[in-house]
C-alpha positions in Angstrom: 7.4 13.5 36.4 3.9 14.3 35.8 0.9 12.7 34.0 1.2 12.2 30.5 -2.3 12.9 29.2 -1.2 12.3 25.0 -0.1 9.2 26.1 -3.1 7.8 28.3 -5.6 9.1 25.5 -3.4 7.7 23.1 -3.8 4.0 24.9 -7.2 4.5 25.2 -7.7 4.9 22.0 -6.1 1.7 21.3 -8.3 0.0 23.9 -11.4 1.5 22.6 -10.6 0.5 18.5 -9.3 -2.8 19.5 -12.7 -3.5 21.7 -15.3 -2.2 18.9 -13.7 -2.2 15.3 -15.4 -4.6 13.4 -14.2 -6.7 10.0 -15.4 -4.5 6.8 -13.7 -4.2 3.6 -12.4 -1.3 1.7 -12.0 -0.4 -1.9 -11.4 2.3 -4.4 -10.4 3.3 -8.0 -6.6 2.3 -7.5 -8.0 -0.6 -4.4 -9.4 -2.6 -7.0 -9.3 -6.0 -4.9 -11.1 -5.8 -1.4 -9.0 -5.1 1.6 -10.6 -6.6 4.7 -10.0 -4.1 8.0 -11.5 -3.7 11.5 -13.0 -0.8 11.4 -15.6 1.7 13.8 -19.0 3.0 12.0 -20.3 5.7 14.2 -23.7 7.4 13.0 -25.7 9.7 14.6 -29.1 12.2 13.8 -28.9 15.7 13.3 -32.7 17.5 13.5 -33.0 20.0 11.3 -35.7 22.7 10.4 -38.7 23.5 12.2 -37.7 23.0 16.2 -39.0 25.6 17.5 -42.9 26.0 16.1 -41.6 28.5 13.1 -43.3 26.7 10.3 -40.6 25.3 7.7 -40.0 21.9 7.3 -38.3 19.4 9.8 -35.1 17.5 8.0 -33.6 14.8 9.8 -30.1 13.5 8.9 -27.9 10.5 9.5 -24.5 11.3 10.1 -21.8 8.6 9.7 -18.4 8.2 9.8 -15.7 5.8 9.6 -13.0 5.0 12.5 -9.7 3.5 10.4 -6.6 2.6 12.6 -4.0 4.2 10.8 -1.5 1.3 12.1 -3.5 -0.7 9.9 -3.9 1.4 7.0 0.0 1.6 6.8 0.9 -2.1 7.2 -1.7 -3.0 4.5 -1.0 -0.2 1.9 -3.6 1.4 2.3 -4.7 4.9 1.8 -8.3 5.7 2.2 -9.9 8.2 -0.5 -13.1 10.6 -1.3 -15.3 8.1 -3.2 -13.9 4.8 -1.5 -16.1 1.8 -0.7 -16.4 0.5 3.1 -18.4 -2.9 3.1 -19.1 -4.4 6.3 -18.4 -7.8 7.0 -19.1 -8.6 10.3 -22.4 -10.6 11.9 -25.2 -7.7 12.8 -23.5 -5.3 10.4 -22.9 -7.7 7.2 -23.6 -5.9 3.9 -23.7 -2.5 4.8 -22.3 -0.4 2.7 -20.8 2.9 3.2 -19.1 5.6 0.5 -16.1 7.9 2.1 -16.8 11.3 1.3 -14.2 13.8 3.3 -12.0 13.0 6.0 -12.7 14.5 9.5 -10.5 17.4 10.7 -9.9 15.4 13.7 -8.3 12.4 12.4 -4.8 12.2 14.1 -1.6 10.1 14.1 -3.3 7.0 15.7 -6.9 7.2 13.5 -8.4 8.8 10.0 -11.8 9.7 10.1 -13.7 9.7 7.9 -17.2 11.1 6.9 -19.7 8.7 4.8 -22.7 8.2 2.9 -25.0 5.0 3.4 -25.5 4.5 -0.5 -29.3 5.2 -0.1 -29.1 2.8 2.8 -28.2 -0.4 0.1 -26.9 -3.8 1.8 -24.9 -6.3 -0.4 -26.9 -10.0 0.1 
């Protein structure tokens, strides 16, 4: 029998969400009262504009998303929406608010991804 590759990436997927989710809570329009979840905030830049000398402006964007273990989102009832609120919870990330906008096209059985705004960067105190 050979390797089953689906399966490995489908543990280590598990290892790697279990290891770095962290406690947030989510709410929407019909998710009226705060659901607490782990979940994984990845962000990254994206440079825009003038990189090579050209003269127009320079832009540089934030990227986040929003890791949801789908496992989760099904045991808690939980189906995550365009316009949702994700507030984090959790020690160095407490009060940081993100806004789901669309979901990511490589969300599978396992995870939903989701792209997000940072709400002009607002923290809850």
């Amino acid at each position: 029998m050979g390797f089953d590759f689906a399966a490995a990436k489908a543990r280590v997927h598990r290892i790697v969400h279990d290891t770095l989710a962290v406690d947030a809570t989510y709410e929407d329009d019909v998710v009226t009262v705060p659901v607490p979840l782990r979940v994984r905030w990845h962000d990254k830049l994206a440079a825009t504009g003038d990189l090579n000398g050209d003269g127009y402006p320079v832009s540089i964007d934030t990227i986040d998303r929003v890791f949801f273990d789908v496992a989760e989102l099904v045991v808690k009832n939980v189906t995550i929406t365009r316009g949702g609120i994700v507030k984090f919870t959790a020690g160095y990330f407490a009060g940081l608010v993100l806004v789901i906008d669309t979901r990511d096209p490589k969300s599978d059985a396992a995870r939903e991804i989701w792209h997000a705004s940072r709400d002009n960067g607002r923290f809850d105190t």
